[in-house]
MARBA-3410 file (N, C-alpha, C, O; in Angstrom, 1 decimal):
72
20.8,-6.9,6.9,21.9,-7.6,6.3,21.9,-7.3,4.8,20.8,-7.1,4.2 ~ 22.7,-7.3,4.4,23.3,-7.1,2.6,23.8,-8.2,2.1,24.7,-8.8,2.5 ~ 23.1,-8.4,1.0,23.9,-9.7,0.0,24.4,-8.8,-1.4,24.2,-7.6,-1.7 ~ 25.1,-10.0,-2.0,25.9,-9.1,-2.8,25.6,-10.5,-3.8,25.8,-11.7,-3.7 ~ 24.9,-9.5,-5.1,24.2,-10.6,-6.0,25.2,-10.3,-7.5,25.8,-9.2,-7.9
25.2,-11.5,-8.0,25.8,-11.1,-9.2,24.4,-11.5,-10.2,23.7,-12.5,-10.0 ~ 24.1,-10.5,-11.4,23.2,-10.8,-12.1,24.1,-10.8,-13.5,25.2,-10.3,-13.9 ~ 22.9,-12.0,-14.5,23.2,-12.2,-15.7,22.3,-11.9,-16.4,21.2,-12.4,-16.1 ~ 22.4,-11.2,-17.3,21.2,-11.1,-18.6,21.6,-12.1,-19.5,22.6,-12.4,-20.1 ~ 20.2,-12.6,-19.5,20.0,-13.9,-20.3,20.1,-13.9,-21.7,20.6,-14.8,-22.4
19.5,-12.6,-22.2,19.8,-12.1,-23.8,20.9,-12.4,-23.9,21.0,-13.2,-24.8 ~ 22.1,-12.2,-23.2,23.4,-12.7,-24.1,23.2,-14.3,-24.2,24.0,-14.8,-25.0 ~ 22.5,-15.0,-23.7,22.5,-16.5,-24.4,21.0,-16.9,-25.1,20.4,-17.9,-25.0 ~ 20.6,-15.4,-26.0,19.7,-15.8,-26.6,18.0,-16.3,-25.8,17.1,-16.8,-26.3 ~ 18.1,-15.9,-24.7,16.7,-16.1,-23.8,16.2,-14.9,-23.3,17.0,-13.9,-23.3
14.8,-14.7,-22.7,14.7,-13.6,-21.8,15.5,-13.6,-20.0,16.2,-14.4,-19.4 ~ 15.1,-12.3,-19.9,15.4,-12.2,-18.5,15.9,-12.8,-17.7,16.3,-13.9,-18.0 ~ 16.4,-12.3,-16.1,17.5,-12.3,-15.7,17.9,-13.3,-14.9,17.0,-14.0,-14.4 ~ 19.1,-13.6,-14.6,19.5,-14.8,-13.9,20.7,-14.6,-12.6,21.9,-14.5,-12.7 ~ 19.8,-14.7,-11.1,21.5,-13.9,-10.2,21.4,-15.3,-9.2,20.5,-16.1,-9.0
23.2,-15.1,-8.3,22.9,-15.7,-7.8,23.6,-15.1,-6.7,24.0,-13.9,-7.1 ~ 24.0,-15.4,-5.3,24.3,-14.7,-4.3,26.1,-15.2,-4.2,26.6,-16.3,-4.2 ~ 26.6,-14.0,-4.0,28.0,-14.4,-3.2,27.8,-14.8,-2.0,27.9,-16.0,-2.0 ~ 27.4,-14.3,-0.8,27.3,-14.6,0.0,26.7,-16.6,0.7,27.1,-17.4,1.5 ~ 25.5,-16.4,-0.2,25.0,-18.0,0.3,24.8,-18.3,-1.8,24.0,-18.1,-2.7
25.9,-18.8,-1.8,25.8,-19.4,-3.8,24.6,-20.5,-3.6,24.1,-20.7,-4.7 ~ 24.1,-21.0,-2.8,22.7,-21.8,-3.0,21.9,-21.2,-3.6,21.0,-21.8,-4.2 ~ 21.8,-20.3,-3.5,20.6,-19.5,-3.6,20.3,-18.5,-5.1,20.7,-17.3,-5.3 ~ 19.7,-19.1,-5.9,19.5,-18.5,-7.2,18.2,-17.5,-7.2,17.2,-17.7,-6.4 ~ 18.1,-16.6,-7.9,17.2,-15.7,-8.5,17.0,-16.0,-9.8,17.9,-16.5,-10.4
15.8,-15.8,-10.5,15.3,-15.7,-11.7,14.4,-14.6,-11.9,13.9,-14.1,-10.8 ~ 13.9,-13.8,-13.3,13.2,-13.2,-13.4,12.8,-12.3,-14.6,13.8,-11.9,-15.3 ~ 11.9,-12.0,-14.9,11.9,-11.2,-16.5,12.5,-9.9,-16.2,13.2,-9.4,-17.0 ~ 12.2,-9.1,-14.9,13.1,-8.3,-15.2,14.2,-8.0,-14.2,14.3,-8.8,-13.3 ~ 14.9,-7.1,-14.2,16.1,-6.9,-13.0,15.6,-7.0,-11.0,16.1,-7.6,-10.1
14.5,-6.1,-11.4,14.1,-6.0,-9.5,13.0,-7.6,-9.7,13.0,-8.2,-8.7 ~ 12.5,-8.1,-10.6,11.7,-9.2,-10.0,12.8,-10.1,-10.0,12.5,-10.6,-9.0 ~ 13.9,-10.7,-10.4,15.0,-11.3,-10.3,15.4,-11.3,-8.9,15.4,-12.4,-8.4 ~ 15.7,-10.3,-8.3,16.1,-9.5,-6.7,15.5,-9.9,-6.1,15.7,-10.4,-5.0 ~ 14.1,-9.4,-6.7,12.8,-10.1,-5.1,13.4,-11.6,-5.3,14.1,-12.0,-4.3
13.4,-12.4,-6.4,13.4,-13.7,-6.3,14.4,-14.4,-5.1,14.2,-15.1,-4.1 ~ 15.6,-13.9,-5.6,17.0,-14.1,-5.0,16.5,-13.9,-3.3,16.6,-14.9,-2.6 ~ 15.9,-12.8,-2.7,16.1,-12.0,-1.8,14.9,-13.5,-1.3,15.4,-14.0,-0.3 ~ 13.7,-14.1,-1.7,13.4,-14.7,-1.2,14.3,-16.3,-1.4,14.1,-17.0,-0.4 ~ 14.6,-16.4,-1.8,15.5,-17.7,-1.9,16.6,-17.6,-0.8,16.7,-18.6,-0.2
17.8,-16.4,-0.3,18.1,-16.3,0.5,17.4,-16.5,1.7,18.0,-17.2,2.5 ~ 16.1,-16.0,2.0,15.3,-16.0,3.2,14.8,-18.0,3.4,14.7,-18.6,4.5 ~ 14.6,-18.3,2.3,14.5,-19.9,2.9,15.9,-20.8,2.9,15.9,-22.0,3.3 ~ 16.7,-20.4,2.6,18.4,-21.0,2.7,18.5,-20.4,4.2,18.9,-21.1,5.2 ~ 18.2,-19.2,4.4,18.4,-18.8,6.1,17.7,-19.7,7.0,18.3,-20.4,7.9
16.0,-19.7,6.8,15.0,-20.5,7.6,15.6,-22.3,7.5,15.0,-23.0,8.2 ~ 16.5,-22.9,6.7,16.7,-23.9,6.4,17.3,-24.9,7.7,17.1,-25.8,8.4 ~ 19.1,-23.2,7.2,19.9,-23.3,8.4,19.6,-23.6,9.9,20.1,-24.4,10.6 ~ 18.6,-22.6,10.2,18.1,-22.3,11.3,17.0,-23.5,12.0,16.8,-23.8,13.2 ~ 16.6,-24.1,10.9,16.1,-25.0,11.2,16.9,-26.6,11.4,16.4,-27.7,11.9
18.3,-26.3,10.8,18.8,-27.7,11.0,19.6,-27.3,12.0,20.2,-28.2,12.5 ~ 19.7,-26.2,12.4,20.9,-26.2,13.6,19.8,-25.9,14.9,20.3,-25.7,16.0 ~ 18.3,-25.9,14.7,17.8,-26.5,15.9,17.6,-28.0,16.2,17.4,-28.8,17.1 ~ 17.6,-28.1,14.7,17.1,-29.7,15.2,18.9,-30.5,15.7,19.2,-31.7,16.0 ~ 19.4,-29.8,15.5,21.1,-30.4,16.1,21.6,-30.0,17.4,22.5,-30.6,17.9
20.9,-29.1,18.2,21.5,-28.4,19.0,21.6,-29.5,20.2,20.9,-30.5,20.4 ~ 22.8,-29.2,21.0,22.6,-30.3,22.3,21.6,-29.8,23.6,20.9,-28.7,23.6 ~ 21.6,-30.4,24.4,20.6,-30.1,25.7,21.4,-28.6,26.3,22.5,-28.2,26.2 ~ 20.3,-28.1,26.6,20.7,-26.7,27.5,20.9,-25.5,26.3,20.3,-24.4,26.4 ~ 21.7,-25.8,25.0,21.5,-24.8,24.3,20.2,-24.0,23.6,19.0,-24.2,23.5
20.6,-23.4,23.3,19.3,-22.3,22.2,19.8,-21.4,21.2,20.8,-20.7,21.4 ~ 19.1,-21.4,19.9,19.1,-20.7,19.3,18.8,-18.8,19.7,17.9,-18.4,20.4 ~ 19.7,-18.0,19.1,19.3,-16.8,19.1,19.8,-15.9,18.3,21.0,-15.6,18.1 ~ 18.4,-15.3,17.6,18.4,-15.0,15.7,18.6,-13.2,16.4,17.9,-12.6,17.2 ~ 20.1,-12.8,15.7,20.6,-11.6,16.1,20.6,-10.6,14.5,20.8,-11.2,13.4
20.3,-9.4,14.6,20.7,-8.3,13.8,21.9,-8.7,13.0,22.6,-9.5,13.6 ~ 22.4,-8.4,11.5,23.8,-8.5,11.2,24.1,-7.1,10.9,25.3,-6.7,10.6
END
């Protein structure tokens, strides 16, 4: 799957390093001193907003159903 991150450099408000956050899931912020450590961040912040979901839509599910985590 692909997210589509919008990044900010922080220099323009006078601080270091970078600041993104996701179109896809906007919960999900990145920080970082530089561009790709910003990305890992994000890219892990996406991965527990995923594991979050998945975990409240098991604890919701009715009898008989199941979860099943597919390719995008």
């Amino acid at each position: 799957m692909d997210i589509t991150a919008v990044l900010h450099d922080c220099a323009l408000d006078g601080e270091t390093g970078f600041a993104a956050t996701c179109v896809e899931f906007p919960e999900a912020n990145g920080q970082g001193e530089t561009r790709e450590e910003c990305i890992a961040n994000l890219k892990d912040e996406v991965k527990e907003v995923l594991q979050f979901r998945r975990d409240e839509a098991e604890r919701l599910l009715s009898k008989g159903d199941l979860l099943q985590v597919v390719a995008a």
